[in-house]
KOLBA-434703 format. One record per atom (N, C-alpha, C, CB): residue number from 1; residue in three letters; chain; atom name; x, y, z. Coordinates in steps of 0.001 Angstrom, whole numbers, always signed. Glycine has a CB too. Example, Ala and Ser with C-alpha at 12.3 -4.5 7.8 and 13.67 -1.06 7.14 Angstrom:
[1 Ala A N [+13190 -5690 +7800]],
[1 Ala A CA [+12300 -4500 +7800]],
[1 Ala A C [+13200 -3300 +7800]],
[1 Ala A CB [+11308 -4473 +9046]],
[2 Ser A N [+12850 -2250 +7080]],
[2 Ser A CA [+13670 -1060 +7140]],
[2 Ser A C [+12900 +30 +7870]],
[2 Ser A CB [+14084 -598 +5725]],
This chain:
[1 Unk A N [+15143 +40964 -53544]],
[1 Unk A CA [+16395 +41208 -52854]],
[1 Unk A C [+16309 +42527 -52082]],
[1 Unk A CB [+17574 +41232 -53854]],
[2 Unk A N [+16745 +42628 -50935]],
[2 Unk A CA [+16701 +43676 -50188]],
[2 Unk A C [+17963 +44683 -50929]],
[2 Unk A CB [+16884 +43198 -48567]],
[3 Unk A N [+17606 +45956 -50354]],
[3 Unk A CA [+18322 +47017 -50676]],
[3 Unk A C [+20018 +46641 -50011]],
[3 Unk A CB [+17470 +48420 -50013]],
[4 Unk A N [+20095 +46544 -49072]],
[4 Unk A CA [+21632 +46042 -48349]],
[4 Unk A C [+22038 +45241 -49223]],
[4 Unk A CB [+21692 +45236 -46868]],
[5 Unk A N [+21157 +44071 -49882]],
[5 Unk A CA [+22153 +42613 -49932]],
[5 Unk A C [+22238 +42987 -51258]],
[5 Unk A CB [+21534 +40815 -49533]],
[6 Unk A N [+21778 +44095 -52144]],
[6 Unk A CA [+22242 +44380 -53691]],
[6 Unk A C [+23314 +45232 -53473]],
[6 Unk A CB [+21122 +45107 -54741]],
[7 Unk A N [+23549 +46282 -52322]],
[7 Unk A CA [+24999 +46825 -52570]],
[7 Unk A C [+25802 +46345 -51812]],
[7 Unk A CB [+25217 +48150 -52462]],
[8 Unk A N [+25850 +45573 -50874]],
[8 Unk A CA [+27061 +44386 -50738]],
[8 Unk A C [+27286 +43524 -52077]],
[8 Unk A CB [+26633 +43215 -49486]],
[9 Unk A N [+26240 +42533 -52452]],
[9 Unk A CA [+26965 +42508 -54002]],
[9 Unk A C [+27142 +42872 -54701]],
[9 Unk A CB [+26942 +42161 -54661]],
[10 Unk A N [+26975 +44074 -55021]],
[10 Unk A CA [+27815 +45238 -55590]],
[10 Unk A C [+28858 +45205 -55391]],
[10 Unk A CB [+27604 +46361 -55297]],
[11 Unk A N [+29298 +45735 -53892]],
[11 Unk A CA [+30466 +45833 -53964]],
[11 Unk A C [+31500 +44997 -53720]],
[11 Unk A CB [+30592 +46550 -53508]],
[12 Unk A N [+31346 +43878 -53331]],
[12 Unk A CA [+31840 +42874 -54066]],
[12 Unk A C [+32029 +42156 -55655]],
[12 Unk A CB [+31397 +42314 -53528]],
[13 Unk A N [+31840 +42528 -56558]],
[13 Unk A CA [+31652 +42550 -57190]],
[13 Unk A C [+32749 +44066 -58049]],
[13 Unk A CB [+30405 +42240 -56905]],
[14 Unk A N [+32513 +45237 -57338]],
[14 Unk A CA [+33307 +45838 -58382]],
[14 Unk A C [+34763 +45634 -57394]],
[14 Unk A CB [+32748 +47634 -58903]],
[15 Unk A N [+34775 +45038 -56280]],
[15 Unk A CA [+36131 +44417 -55691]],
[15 Unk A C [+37082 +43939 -56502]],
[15 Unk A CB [+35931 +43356 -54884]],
[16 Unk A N [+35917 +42792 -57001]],
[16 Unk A CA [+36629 +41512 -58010]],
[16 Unk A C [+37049 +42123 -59093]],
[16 Unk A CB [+35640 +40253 -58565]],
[17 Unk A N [+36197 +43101 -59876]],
[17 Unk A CA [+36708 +43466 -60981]],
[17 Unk A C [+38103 +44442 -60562]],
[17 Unk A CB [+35527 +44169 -61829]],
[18 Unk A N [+38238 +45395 -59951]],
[18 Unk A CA [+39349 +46247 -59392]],
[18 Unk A C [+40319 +45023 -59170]],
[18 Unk A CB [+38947 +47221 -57919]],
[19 Unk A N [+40360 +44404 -58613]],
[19 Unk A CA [+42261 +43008 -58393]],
[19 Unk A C [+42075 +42623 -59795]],
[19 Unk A CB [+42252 +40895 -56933]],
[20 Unk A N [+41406 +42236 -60474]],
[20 Unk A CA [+41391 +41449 -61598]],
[20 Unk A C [+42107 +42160 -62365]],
[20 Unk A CB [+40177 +41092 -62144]],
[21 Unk A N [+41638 +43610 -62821]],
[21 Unk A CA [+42611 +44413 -63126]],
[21 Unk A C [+43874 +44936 -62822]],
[21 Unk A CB [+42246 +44983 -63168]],
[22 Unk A N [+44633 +44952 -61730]],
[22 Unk A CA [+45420 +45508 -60910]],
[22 Unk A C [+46325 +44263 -61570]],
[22 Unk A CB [+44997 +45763 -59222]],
[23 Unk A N [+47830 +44960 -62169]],
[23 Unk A CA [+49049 +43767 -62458]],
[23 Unk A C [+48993 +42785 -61532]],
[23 Unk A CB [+50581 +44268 -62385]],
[24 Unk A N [+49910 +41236 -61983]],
[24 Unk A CA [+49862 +40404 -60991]],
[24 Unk A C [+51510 +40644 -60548]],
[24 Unk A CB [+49297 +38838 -61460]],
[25 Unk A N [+52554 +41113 -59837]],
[25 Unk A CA [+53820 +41195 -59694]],
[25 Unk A C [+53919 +40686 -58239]],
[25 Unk A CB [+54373 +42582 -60019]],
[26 Unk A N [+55273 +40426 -57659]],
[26 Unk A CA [+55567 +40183 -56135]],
[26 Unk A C [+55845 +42034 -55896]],
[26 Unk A CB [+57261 +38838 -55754]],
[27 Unk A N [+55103 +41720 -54490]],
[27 Unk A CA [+55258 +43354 -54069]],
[27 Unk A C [+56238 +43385 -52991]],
[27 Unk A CB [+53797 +44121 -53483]],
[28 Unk A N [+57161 +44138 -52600]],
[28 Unk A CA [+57864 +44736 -51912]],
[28 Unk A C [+57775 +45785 -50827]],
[28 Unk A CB [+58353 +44990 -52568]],
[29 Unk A N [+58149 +45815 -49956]],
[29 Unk A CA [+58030 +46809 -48977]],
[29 Unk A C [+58883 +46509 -47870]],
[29 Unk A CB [+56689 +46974 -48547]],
[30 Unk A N [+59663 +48069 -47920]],
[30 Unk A CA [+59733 +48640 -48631]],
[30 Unk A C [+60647 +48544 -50223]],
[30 Unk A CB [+59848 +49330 -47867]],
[31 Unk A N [+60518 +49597 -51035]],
[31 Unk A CA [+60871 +49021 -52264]],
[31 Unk A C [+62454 +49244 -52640]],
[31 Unk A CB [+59929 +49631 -53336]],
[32 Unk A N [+63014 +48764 -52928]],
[32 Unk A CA [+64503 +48942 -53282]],
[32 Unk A C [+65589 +50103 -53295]],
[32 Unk A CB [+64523 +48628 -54371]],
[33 Unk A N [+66243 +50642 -52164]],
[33 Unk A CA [+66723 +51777 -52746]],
[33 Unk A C [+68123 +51923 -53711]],
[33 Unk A CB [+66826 +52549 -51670]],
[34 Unk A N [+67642 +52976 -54475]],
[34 Unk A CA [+68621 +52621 -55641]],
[34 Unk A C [+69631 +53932 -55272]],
[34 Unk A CB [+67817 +52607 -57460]],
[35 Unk A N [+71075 +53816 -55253]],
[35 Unk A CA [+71664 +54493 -54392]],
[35 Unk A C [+72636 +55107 -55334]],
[35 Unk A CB [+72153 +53733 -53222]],
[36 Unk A N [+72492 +54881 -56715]],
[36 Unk A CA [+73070 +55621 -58212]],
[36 Unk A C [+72996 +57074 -57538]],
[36 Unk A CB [+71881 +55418 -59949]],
[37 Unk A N [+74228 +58243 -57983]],
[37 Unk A CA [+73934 +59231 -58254]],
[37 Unk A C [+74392 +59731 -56609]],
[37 Unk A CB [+72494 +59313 -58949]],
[38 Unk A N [+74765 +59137 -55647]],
[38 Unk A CA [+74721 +59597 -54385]],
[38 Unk A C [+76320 +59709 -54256]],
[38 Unk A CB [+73878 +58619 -53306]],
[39 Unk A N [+77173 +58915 -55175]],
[39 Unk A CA [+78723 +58926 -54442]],
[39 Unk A C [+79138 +58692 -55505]],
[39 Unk A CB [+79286 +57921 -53238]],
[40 Unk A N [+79730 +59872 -55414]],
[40 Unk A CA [+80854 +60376 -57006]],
[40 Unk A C [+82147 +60613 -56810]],
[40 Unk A CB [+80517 +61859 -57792]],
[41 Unk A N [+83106 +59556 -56941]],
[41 Unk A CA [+84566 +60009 -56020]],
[41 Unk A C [+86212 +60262 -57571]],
[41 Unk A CB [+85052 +57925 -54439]],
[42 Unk A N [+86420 +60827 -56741]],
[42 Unk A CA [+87612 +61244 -57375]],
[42 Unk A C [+88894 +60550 -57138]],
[42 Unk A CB [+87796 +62494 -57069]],
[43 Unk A N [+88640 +59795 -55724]],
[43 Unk A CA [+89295 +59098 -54970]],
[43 Unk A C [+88687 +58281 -53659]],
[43 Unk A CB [+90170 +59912 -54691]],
[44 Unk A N [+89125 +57137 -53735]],
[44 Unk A CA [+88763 +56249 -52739]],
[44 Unk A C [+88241 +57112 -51427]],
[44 Unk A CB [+90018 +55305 -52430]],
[45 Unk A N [+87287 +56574 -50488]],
[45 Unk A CA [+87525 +57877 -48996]],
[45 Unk A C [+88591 +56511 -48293]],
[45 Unk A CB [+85363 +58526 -47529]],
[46 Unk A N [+89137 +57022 -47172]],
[46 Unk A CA [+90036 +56092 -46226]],
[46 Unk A C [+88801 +55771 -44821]],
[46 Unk A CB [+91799 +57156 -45612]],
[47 Unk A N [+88958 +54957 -44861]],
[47 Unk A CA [+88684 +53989 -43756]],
[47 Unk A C [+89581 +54614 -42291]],
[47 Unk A CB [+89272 +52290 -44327]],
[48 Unk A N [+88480 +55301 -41070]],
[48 Unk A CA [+89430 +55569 -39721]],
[48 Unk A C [+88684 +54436 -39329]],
[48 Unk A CB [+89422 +57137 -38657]],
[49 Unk A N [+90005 +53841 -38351]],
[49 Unk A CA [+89705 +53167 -37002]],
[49 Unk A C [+88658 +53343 -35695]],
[49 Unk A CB [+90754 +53283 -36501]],
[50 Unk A N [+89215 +54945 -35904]],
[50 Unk A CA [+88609 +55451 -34554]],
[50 Unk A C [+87595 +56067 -34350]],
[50 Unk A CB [+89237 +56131 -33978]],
[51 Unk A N [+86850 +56372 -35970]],
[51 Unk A CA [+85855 +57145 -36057]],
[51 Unk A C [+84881 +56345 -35639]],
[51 Unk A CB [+85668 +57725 -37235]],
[52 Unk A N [+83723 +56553 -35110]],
[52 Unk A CA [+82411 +56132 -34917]],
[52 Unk A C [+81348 +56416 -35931]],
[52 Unk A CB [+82023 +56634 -33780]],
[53 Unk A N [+81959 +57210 -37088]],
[53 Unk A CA [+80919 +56602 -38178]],
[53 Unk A C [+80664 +56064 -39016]],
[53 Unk A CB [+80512 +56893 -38580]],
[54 Unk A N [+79301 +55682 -39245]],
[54 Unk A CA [+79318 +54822 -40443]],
[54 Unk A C [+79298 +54905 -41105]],
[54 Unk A CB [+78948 +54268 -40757]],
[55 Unk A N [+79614 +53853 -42866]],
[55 Unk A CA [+79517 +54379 -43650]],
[55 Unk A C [+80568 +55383 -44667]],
[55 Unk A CB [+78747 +54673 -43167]],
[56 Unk A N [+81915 +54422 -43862]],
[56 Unk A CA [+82857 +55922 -44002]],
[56 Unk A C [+83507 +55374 -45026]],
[56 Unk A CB [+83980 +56561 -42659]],
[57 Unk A N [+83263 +54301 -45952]],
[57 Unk A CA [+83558 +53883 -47141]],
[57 Unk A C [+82687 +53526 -47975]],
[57 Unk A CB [+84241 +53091 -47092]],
[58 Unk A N [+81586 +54188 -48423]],
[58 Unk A CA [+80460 +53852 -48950]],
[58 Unk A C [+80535 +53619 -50377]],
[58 Unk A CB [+79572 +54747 -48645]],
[59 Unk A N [+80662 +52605 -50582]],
[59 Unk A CA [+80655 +52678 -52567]],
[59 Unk A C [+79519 +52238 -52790]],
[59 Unk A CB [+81784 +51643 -53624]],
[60 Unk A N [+78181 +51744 -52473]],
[60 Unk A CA [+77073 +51351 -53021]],
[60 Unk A C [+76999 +52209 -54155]],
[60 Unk A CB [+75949 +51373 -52148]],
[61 Unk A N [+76577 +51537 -55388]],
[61 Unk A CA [+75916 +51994 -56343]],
[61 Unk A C [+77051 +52756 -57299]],
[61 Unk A CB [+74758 +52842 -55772]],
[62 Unk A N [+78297 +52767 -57029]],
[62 Unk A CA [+79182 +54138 -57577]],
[62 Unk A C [+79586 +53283 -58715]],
[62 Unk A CB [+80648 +54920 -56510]],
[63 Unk A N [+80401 +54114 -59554]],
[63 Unk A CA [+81351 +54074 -60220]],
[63 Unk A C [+82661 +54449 -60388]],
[63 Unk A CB [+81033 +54263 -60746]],
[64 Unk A N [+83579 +53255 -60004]],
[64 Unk A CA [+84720 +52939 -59436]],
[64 Unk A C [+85747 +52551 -60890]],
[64 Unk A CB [+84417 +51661 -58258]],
[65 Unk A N [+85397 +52930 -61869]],
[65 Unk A CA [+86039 +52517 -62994]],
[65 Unk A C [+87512 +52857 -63383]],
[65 Unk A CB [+85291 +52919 -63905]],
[66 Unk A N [+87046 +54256 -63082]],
[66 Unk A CA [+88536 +55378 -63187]],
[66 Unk A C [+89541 +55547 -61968]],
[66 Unk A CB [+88031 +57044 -63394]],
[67 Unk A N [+89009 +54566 -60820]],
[67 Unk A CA [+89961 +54732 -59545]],
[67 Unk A C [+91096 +54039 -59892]],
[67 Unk A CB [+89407 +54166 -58139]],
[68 Unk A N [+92400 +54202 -59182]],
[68 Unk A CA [+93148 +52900 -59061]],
[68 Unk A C [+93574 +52911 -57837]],
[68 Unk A CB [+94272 +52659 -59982]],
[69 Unk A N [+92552 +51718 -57480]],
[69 Unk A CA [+92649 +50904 -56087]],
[69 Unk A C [+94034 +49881 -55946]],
[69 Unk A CB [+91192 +49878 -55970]],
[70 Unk A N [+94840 +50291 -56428]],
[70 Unk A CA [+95903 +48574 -56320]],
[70 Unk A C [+96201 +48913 -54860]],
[70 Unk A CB [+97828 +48301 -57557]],
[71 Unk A N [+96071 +50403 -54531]],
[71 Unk A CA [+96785 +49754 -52547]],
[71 Unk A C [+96025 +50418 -51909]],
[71 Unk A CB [+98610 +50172 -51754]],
[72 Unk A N [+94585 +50613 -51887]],
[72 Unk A CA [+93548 +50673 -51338]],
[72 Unk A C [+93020 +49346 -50491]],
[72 Unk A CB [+92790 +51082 -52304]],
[73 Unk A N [+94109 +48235 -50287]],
[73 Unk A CA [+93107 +47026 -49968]],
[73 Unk A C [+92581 +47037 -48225]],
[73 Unk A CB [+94052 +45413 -50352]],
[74 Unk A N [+93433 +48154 -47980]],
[74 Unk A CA [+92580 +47926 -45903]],
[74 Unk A C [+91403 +48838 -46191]],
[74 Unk A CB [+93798 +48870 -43958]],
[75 Unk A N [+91223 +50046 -46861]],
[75 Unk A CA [+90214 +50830 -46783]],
[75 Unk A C [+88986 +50036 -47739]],
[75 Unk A CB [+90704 +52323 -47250]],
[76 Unk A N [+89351 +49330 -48651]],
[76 Unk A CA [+88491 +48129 -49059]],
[76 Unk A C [+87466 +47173 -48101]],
[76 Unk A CB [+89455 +47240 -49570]],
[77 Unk A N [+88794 +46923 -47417]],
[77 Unk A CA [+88061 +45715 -46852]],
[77 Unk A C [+87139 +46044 -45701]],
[77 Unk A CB [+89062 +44661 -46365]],
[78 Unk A N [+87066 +47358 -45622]],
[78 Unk A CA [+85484 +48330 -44935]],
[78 Unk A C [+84649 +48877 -45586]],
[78 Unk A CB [+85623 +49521 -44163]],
[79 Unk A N [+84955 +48205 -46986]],
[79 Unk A CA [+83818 +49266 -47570]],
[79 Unk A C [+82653 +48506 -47667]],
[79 Unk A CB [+84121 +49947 -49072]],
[80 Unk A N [+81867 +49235 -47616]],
[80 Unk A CA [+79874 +48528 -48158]],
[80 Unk A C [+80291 +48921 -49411]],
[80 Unk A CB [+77877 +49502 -47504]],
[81 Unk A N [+79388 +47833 -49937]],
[81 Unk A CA [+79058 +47994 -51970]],
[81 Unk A C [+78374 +47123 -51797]],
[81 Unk A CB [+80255 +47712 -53450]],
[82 Unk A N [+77431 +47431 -53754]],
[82 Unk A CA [+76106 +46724 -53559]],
[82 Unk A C [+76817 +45905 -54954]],
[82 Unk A CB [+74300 +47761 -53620]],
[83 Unk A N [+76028 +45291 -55531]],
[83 Unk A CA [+75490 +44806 -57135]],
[83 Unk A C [+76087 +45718 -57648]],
[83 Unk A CB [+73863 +44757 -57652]],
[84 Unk A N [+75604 +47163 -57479]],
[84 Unk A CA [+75606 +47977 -58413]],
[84 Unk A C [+76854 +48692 -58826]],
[84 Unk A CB [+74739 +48732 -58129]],
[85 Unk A N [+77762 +48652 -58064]],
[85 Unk A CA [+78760 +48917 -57942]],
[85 Unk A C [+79880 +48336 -58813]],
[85 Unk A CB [+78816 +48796 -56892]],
[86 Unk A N [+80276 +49453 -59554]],
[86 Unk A CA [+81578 +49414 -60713]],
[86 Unk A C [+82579 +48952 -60277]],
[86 Unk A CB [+82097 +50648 -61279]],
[87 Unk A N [+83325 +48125 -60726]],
[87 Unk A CA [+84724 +48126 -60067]],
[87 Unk A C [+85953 +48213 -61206]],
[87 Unk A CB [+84889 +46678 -59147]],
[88 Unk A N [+86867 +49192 -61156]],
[88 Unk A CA [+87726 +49266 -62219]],
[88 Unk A C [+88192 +48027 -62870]],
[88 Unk A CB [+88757 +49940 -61831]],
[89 Unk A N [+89106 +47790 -63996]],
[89 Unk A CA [+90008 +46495 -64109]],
[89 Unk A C [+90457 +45716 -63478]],
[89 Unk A CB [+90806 +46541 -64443]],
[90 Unk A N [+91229 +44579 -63224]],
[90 Unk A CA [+91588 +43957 -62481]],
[90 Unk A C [+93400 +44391 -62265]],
[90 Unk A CB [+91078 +42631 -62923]],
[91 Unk A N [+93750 +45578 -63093]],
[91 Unk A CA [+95508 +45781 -62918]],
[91 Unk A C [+95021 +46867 -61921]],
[91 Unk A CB [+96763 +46379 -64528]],
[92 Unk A N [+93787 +47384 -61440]],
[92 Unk A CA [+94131 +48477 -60566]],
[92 Unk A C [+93305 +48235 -59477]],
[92 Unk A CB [+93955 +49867 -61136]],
[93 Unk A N [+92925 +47065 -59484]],
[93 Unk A CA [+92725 +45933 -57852]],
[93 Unk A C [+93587 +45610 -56979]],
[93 Unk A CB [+92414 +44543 -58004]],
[94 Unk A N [+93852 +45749 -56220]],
[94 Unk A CA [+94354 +45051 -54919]],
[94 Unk A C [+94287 +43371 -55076]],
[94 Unk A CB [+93337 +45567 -53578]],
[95 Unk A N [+95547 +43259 -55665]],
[95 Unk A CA [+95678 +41476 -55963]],
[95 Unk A C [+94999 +40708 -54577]],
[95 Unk A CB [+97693 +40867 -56116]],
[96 Unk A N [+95058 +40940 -53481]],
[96 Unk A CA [+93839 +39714 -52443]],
[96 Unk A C [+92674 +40441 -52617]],
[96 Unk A CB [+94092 +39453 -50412]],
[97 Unk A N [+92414 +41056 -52957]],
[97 Unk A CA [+90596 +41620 -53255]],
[97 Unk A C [+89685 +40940 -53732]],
[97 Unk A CB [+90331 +42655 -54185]],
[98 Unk A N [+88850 +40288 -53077]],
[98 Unk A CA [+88304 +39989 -54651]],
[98 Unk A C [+86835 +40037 -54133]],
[98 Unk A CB [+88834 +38280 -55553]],
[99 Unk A N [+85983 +40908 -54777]],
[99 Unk A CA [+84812 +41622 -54414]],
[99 Unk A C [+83652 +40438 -54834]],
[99 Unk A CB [+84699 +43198 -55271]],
[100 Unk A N [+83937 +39688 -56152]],
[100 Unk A CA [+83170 +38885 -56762]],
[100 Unk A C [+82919 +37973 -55050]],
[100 Unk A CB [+83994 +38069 -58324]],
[101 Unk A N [+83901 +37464 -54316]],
[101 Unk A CA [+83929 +36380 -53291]],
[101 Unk A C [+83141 +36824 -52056]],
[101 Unk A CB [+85416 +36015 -52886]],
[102 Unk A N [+83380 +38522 -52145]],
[102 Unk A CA [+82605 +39273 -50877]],
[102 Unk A C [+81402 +38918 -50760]],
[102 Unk A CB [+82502 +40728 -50908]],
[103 Unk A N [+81094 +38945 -52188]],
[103 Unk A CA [+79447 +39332 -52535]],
[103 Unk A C [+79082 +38492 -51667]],
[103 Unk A CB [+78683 +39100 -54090]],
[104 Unk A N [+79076 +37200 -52455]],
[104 Unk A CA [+78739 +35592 -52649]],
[104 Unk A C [+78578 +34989 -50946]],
[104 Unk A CB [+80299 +34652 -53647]],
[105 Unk A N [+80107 +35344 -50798]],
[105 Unk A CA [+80016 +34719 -48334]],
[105 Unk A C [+79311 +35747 -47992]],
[105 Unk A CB [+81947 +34802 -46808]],
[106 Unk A N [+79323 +36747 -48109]],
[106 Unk A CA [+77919 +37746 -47326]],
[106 Unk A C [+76455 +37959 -47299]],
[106 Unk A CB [+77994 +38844 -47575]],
[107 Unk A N [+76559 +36853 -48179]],
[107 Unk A CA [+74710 +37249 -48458]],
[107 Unk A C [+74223 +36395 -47538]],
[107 Unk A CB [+73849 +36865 -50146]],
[108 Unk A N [+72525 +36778 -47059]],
[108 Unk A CA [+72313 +36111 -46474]],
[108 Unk A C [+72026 +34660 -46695]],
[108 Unk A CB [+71768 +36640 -46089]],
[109 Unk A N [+71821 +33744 -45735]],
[109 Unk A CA [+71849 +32721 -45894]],
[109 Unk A C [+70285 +31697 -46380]],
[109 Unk A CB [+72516 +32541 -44772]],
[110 Unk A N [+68904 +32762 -45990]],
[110 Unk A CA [+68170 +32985 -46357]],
[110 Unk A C [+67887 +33145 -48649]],
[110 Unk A CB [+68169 +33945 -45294]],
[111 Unk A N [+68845 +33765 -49032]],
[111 Unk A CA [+68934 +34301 -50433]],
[111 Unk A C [+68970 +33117 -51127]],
[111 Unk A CB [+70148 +35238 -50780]],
């Protein structure tokens, strides 16, 4: 065997062994951002009309337990939220709210 064709199979060879080892999981990219720890409220923020930015009701990831939203429902119905997102009881909801229904019609259609 020539000198080349022993370290090509070589390295093929410690290829195979390196994946063989390496977990088998579905990979991602990019990987999930987890948005815990970013929005800590004391109170709902309000929703402007006129502002141009975004984001101006951000609950992803929060904890919404201790709010009471019962007449929060227009600044609601702009807010982003993920999964992760707490939502107090149902006596301090906004009786047409219903976040469970948001989820579900917004996802993509793809999911």
């Amino acid at each position: 065997m020539s000198k080349l064709y022993r370290t090509v199979v070589l390295f093929v060879l410690a290829m195979l062994v390196v994946s063989c080892a390496a977990p088998v999981r579905i990979v991602r990219y990019p990987e999930p951002v987890d948005y815990s720890g970013f929005n800590v409220y004391t109170e709902l923020p309000v929703h402007d009309p006129n502002s141009t930015e975004p984001w101006q009701v951000d609950l992803r990831s929060s904890d919404l337990t201790k709010l009471d939203l019962s007449k929060s429902e227009d600044d609601l119905l702009y807010a982003d939220f993920d999964s992760k997102t707490k939502w107090p009881a149902s006596d301090k909801m906004p009786a047409d709210f219903n976040w469970q229904k948001i989820m579900e019609t917004s996802k993509d259609p793809g999911l």
